[in-house]
Backbone of each chain as nested JSON, in Angstrom:
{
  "chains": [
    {"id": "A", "residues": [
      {"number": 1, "name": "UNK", "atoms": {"N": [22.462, 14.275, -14.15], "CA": [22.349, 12.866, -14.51], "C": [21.341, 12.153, -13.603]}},
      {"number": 2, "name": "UNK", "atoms": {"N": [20.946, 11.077, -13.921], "CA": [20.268, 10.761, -13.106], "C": [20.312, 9.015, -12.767]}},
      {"number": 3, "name": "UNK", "atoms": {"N": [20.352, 8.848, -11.078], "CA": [20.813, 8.129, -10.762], "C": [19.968, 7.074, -9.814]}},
      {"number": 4, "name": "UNK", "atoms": {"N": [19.545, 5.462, -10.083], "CA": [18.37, 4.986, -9.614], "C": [19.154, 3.995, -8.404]}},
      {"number": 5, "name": "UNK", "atoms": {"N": [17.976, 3.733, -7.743], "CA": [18.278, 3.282, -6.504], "C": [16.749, 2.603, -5.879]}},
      {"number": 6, "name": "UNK", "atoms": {"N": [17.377, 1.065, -5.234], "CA": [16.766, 0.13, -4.592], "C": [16.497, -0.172, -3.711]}},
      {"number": 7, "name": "UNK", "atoms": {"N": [15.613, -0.18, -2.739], "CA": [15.384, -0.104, -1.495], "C": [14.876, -1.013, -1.296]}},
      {"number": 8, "name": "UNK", "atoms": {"N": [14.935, -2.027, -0.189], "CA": [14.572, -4.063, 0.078], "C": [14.526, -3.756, 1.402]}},
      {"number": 9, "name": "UNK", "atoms": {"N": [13.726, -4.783, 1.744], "CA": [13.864, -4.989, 3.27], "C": [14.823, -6.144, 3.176]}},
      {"number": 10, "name": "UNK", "atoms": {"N": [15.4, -5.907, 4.751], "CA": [16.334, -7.246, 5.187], "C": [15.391, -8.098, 5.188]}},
      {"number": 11, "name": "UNK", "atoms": {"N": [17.114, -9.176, 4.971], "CA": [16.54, -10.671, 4.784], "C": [16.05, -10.893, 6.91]}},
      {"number": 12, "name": "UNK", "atoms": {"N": [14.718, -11.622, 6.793], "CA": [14.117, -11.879, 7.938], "C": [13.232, -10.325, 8.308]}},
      {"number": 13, "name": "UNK", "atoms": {"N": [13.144, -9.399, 7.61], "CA": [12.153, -8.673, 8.089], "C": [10.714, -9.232, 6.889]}},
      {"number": 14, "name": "UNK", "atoms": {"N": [9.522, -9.058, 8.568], "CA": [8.553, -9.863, 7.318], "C": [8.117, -8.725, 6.116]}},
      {"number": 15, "name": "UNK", "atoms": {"N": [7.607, -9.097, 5.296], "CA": [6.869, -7.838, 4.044], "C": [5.764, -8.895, 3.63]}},
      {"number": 16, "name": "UNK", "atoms": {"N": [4.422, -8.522, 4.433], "CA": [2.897, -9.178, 4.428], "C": [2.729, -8.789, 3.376]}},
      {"number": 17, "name": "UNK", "atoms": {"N": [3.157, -7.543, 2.353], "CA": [2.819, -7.218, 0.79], "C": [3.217, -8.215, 0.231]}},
      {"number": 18, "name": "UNK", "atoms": {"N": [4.559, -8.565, 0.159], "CA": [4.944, -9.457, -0.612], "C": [4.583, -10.73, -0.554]}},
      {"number": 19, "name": "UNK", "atoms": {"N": [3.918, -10.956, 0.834], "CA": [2.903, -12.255, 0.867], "C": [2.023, -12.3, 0.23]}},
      {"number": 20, "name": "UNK", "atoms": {"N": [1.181, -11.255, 0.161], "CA": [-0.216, -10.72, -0.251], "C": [-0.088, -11.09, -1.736]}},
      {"number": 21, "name": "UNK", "atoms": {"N": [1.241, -10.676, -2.112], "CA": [1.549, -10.673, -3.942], "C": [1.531, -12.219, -4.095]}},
      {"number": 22, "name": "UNK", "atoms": {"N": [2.499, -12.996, -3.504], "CA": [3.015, -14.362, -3.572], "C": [1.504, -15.003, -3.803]}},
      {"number": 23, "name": "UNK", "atoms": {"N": [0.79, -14.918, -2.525], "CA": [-0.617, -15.905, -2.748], "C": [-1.386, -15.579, -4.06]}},
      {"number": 24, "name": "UNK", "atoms": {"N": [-1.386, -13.765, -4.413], "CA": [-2.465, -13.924, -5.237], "C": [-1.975, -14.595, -6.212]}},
      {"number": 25, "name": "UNK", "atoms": {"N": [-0.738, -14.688, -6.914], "CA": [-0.46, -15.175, -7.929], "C": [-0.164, -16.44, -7.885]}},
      {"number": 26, "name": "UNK", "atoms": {"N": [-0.155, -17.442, -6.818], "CA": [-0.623, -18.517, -6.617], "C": [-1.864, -18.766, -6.969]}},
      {"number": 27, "name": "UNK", "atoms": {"N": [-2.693, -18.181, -6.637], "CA": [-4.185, -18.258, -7.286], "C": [-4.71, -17.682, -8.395]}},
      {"number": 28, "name": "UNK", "atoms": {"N": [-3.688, -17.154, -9.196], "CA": [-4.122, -17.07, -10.708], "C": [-2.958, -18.298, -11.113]}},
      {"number": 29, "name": "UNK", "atoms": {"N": [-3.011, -19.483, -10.881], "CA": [-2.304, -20.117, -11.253], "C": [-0.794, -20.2, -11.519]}},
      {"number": 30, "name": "UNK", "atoms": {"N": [-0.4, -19.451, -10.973], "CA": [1.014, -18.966, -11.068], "C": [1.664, -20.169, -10.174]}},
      {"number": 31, "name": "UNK", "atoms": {"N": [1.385, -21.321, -10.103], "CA": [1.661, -22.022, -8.712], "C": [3.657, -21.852, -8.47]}},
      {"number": 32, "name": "UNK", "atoms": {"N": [4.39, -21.886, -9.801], "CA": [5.903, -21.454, -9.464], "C": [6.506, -20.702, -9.216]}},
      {"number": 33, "name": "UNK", "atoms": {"N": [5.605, -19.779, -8.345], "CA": [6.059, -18.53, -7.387], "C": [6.431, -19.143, -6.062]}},
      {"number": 34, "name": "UNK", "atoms": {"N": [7.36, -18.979, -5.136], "CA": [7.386, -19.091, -4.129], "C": [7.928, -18.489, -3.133]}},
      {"number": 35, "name": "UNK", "atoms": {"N": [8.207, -17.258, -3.3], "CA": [8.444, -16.21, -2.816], "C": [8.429, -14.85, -3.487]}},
      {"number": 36, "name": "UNK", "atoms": {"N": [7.768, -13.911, -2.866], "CA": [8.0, -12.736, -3.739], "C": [8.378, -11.502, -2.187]}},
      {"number": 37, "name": "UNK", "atoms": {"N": [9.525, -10.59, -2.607], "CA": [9.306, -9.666, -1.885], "C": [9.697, -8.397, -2.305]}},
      {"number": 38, "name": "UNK", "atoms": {"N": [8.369, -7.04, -2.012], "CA": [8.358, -5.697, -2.609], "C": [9.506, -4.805, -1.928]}},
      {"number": 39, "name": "UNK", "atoms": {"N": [9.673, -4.336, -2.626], "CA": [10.713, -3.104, -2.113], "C": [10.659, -1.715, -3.046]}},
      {"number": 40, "name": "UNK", "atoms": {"N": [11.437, -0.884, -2.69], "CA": [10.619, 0.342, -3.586], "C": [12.252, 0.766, -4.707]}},
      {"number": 41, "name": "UNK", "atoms": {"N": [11.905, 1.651, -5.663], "CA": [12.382, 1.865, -6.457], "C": [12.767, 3.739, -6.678]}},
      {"number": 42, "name": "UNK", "atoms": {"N": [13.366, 4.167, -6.867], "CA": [13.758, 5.655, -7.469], "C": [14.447, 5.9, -8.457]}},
      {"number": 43, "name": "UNK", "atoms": {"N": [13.804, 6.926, -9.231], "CA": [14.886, 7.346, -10.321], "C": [15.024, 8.93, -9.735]}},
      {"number": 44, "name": "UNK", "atoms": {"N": [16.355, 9.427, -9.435], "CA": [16.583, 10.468, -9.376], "C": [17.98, 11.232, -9.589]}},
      {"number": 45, "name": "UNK", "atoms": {"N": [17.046, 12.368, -10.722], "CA": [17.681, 13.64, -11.604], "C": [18.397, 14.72, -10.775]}},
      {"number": 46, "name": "UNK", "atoms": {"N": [19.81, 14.131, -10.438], "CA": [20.627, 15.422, -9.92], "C": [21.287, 16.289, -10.998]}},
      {"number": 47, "name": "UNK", "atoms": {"N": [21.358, 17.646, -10.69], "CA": [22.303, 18.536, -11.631], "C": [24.002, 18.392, -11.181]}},
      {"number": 48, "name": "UNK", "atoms": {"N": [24.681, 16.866, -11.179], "CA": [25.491, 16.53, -10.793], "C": [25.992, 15.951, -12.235]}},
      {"number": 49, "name": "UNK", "atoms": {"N": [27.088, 16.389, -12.816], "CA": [27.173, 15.924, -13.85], "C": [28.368, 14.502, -13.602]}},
      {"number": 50, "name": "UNK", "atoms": {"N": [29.385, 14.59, -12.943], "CA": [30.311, 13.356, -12.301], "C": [29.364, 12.538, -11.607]}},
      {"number": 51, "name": "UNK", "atoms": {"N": [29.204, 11.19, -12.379], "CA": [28.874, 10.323, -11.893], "C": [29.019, 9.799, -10.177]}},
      {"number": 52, "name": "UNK", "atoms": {"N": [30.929, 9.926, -10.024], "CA": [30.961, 9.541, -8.416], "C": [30.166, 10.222, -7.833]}},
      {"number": 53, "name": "UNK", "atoms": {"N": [30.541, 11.335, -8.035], "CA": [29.783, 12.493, -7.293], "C": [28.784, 12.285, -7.084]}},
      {"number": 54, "name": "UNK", "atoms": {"N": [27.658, 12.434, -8.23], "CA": [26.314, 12.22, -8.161], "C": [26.208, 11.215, -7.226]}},
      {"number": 55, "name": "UNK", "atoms": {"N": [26.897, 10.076, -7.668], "CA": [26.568, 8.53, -6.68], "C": [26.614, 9.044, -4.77]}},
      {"number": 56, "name": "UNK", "atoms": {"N": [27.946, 10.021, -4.324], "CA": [28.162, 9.766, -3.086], "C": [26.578, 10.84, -2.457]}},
      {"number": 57, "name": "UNK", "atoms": {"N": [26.192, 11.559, -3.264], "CA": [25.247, 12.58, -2.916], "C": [24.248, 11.754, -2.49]}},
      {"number": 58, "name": "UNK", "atoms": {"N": [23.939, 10.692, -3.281], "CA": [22.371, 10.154, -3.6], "C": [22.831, 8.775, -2.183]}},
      {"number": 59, "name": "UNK", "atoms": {"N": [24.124, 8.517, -2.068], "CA": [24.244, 7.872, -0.977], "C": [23.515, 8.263, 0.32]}},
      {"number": 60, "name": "UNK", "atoms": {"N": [24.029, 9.489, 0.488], "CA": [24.1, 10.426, 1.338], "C": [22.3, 10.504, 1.797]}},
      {"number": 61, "name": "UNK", "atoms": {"N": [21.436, 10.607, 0.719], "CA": [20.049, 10.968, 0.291], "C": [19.651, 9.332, 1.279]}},
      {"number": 62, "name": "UNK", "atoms": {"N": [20.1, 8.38, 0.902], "CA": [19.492, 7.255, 0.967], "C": [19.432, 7.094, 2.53]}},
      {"number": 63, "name": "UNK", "atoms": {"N": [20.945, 7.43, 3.604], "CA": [20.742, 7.398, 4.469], "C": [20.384, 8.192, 5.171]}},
      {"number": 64, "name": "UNK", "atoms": {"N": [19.876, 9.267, 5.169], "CA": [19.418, 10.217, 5.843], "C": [17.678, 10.474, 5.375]}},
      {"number": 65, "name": "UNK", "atoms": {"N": [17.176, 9.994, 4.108], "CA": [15.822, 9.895, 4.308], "C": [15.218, 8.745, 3.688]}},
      {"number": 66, "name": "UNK", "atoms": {"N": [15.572, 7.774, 2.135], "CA": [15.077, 6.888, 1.226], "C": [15.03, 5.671, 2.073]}},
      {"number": 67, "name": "UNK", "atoms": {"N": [16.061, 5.299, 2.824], "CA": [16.213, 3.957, 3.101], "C": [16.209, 4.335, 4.876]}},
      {"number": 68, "name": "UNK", "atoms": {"N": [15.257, 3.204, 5.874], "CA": [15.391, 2.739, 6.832], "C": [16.061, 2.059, 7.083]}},
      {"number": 69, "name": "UNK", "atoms": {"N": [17.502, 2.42, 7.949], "CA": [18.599, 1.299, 7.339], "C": [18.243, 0.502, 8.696]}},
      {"number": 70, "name": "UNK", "atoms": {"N": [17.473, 0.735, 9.677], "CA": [16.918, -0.361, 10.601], "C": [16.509, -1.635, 10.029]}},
      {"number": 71, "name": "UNK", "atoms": {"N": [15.644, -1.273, 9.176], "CA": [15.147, -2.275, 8.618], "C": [15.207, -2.574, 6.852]}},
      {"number": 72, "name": "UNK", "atoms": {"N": [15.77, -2.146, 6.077], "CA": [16.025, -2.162, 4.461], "C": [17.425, -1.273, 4.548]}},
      {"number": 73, "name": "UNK", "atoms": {"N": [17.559, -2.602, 3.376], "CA": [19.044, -2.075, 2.551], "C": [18.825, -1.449, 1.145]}},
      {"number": 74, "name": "UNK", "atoms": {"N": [19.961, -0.778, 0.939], "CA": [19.614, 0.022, -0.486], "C": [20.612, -0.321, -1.218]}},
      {"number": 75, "name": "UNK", "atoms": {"N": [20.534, 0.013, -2.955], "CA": [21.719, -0.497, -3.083], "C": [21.547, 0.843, -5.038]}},
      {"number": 76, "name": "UNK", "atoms": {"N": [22.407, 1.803, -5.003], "CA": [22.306, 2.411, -6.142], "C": [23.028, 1.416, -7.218]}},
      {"number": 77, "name": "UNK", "atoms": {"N": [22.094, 1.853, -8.134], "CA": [22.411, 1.325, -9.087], "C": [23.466, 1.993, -10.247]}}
    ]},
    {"id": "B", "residues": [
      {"number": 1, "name": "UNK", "atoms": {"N": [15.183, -19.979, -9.328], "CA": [15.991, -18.557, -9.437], "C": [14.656, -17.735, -9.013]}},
      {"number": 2, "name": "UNK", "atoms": {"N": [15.6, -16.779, -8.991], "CA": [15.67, -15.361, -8.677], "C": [14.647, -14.104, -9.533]}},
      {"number": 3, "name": "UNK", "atoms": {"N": [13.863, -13.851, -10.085], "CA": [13.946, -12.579, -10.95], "C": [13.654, -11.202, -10.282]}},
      {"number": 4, "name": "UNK", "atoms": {"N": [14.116, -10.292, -10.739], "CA": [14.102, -9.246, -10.406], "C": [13.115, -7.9, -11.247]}},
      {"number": 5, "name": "UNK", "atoms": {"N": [11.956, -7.61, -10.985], "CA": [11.213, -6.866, -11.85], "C": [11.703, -5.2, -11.186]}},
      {"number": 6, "name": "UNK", "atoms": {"N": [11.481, -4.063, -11.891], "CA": [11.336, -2.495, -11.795], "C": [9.949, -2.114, -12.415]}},
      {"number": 7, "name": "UNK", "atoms": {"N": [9.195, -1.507, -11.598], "CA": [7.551, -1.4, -12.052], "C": [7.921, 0.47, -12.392]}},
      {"number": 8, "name": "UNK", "atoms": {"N": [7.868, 1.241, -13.221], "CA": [8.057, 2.648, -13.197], "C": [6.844, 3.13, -13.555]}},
      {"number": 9, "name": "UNK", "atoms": {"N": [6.488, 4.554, -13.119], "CA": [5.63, 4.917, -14.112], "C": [5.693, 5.766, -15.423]}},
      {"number": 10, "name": "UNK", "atoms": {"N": [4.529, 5.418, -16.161], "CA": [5.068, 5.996, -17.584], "C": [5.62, 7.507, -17.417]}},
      {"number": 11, "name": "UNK", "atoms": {"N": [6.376, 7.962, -18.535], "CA": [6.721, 9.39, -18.704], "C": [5.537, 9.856, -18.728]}},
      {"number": 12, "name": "UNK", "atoms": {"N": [4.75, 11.09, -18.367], "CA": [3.858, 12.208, -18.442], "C": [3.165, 11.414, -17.338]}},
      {"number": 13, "name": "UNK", "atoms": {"N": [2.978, 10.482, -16.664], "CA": [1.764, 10.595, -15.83], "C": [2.755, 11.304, -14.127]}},
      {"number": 14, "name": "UNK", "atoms": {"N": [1.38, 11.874, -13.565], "CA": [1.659, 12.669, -12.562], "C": [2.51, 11.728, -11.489]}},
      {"number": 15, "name": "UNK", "atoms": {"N": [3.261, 12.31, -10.802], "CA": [4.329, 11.291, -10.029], "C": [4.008, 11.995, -8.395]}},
      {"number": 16, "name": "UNK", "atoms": {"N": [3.097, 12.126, -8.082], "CA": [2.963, 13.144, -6.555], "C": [3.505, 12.501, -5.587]}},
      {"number": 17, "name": "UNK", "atoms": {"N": [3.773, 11.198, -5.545], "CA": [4.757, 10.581, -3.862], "C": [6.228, 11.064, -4.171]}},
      {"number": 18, "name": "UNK", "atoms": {"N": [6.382, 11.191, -5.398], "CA": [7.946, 11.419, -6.109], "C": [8.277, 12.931, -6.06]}},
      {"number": 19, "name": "UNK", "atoms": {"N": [6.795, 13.962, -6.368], "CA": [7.194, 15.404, -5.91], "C": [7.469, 15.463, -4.479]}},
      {"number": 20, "name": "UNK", "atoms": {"N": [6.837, 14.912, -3.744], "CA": [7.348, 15.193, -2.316], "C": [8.415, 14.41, -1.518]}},
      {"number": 21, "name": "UNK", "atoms": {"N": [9.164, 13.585, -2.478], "CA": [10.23, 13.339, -2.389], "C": [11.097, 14.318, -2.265]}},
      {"number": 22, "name": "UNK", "atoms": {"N": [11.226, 14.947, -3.576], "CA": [12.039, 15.617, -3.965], "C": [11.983, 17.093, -3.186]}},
      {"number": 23, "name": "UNK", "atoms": {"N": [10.672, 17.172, -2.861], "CA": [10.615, 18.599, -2.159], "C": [11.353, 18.384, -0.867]}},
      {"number": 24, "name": "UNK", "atoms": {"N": [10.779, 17.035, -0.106], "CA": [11.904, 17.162, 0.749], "C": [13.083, 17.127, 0.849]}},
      {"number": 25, "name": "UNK", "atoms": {"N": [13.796, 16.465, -0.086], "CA": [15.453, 16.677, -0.172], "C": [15.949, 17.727, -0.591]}},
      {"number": 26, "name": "UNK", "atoms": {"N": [15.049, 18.555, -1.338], "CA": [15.496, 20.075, -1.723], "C": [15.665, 21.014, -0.379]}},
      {"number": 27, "name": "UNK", "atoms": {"N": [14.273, 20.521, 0.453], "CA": [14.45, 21.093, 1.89], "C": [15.202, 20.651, 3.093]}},
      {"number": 28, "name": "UNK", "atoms": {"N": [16.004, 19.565, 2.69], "CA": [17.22, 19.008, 3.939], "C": [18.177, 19.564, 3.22]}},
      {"number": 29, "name": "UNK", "atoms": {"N": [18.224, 20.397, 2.088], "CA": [19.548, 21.06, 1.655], "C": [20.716, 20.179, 0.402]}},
      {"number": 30, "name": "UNK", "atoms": {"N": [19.539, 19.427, -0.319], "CA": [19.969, 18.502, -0.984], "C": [19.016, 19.053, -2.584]}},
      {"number": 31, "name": "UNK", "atoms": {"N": [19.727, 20.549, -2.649], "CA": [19.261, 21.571, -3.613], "C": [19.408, 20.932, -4.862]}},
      {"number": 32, "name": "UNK", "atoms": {"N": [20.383, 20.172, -5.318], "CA": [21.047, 19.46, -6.53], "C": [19.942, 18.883, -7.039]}},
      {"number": 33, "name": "UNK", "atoms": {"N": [18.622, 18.457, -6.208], "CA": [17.656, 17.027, -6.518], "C": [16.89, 17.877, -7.682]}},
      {"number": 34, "name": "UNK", "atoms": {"N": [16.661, 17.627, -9.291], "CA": [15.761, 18.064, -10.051], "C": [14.326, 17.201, -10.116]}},
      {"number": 35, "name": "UNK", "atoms": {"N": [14.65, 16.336, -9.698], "CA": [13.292, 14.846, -10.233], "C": [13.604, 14.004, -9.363]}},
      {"number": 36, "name": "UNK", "atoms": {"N": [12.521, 13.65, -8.735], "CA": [12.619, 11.936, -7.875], "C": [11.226, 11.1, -8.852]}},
      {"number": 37, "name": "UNK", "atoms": {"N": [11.452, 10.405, -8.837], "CA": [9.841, 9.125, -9.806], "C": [10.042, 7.938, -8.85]}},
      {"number": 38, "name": "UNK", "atoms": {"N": [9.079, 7.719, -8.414], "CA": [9.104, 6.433, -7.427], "C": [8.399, 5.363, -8.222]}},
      {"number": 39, "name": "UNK", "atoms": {"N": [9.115, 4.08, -7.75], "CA": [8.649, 3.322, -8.368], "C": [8.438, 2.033, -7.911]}},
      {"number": 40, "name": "UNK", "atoms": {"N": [8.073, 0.701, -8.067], "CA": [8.212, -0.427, -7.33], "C": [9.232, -1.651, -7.966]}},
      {"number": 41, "name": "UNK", "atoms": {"N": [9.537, -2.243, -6.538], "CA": [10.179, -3.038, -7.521], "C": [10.019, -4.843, -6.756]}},
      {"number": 42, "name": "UNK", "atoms": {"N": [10.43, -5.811, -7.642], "CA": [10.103, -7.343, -6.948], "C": [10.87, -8.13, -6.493]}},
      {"number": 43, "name": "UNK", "atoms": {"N": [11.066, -8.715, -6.182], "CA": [11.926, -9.7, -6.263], "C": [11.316, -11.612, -5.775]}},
      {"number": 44, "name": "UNK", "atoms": {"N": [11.333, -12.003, -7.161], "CA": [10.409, -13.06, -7.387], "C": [11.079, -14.509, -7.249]}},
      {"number": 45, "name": "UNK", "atoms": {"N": [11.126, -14.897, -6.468], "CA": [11.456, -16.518, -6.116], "C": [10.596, -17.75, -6.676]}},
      {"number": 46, "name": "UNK", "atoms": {"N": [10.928, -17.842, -8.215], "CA": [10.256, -19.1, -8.988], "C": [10.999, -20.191, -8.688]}},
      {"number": 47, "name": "UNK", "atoms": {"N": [10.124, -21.715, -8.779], "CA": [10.603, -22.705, -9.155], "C": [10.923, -23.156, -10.337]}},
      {"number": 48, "name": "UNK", "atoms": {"N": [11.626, -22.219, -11.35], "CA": [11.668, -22.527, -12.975], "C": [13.484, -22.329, -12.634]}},
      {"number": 49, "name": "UNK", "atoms": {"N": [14.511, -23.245, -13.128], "CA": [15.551, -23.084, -13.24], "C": [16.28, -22.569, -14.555]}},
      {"number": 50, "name": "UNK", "atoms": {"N": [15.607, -22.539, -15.476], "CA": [16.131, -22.271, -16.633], "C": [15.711, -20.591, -16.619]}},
      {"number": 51, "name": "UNK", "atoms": {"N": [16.81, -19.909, -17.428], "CA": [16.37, -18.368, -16.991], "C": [15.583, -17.602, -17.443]}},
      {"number": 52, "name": "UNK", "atoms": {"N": [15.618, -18.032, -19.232], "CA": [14.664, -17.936, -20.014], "C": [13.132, -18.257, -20.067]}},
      {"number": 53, "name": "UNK", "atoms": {"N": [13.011, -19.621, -19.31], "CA": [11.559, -19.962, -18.938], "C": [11.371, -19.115, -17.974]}},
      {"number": 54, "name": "UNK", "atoms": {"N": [12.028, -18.794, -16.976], "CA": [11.731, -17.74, -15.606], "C": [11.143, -16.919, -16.178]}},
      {"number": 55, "name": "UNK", "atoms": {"N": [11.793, -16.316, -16.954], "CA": [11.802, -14.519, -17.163], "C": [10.639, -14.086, -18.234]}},
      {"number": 56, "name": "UNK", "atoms": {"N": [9.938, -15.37, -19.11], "CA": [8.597, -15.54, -19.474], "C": [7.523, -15.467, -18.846]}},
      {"number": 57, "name": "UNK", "atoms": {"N": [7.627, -16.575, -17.407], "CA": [6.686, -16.479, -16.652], "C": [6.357, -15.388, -15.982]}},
      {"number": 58, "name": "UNK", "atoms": {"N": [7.595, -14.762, -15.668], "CA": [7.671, -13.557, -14.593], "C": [6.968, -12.62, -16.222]}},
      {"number": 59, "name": "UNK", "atoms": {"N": [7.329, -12.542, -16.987], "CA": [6.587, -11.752, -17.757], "C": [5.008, -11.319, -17.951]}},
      {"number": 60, "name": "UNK", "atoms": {"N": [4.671, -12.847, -18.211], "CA": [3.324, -13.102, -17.906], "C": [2.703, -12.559, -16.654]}},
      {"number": 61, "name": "UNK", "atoms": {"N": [3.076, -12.633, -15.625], "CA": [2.946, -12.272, -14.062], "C": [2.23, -10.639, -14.22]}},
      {"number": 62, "name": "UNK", "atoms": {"N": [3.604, -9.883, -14.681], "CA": [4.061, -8.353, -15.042], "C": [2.604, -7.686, -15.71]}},
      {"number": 63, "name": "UNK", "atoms": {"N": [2.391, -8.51, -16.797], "CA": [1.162, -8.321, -17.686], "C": [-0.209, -8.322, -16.758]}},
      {"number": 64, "name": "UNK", "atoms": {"N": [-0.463, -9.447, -16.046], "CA": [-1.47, -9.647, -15.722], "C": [-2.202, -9.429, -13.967]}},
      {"number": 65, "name": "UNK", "atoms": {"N": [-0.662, -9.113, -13.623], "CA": [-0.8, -8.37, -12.138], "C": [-0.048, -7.202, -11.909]}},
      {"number": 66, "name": "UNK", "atoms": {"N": [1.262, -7.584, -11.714], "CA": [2.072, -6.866, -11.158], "C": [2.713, -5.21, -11.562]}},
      {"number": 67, "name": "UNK", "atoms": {"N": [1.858, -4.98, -13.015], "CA": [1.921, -3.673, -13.682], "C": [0.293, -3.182, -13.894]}},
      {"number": 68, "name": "UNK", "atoms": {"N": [0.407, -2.171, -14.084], "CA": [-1.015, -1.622, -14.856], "C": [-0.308, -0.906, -15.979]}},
      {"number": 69, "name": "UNK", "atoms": {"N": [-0.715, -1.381, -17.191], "CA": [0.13, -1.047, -18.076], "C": [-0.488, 0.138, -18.66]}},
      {"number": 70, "name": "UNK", "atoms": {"N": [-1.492, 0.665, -18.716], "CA": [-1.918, 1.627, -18.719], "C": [-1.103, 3.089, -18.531]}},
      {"number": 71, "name": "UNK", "atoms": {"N": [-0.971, 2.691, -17.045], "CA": [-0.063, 3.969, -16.667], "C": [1.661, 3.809, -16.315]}},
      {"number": 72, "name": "UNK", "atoms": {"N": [1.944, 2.451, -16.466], "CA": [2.859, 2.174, -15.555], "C": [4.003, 1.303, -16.975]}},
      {"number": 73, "name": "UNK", "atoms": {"N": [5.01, 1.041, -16.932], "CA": [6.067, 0.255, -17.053], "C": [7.109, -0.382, -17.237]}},
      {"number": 74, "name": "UNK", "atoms": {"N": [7.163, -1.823, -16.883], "CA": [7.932, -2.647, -16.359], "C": [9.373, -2.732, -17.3]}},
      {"number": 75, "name": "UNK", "atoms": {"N": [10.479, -3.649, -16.33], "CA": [11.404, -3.91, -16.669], "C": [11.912, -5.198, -15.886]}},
      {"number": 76, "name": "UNK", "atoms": {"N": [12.698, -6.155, -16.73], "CA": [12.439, -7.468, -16.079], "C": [14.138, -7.367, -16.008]}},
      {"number": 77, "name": "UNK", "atoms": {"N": [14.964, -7.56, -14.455], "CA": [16.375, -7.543, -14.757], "C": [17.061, -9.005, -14.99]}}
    ]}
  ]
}
């Protein structure tokens, strides 16, 4: 099955990307942006057919390599 | 509000940050992993309160920056 998952930085860590995004689209006129911030995304295909299961594995995945839990939270979906 | 975009890439195009995802979790012993696809994702702080007008604009956004639709896409949560 396959099981996706969100990766954000904490609130108060800066992300200059997501600045970078915010302004440009301020300047394509987008002026009702006022915050934007990137974080990354996964879709991943375990041969785990139980959902929990699958879920505690991909937990497991997140803290030991997907997510810097210093600095970003994750959150499966 | 709030919106929340998922940028993926299309089915068939090459996913190489996502193979070496996966190669590495196959090699921390996390054999189960068939597919990782990386992807991006947003999180967009408009001044539009209504959710429906949001999720237009943020559409518009999607189209004209924040995807390459070409190879890539979106999903607005």
């Amino acid at each position: 099955m396959k099981v996706k998952v969100i990766v954000t930085l904490k609130d108060g860590v800066l992300d200059p990307q997501g600045k970078a995004i915010q302004q440009t689209l301020n300047g394509m006129s987008f002026s009702e942006v006022k915050e934007v911030r990137q974080g990354k995304y996964f879709d991943i295909e375990v041969s785990i057919n139980d959902e929990e299961k699958a879920k505690v594995k991909v937990d497991e995945m997140c803290k030991k390599l997907l997510a810097n839990l210093v600095i970003e939270d994750y959150k499966i979906l």
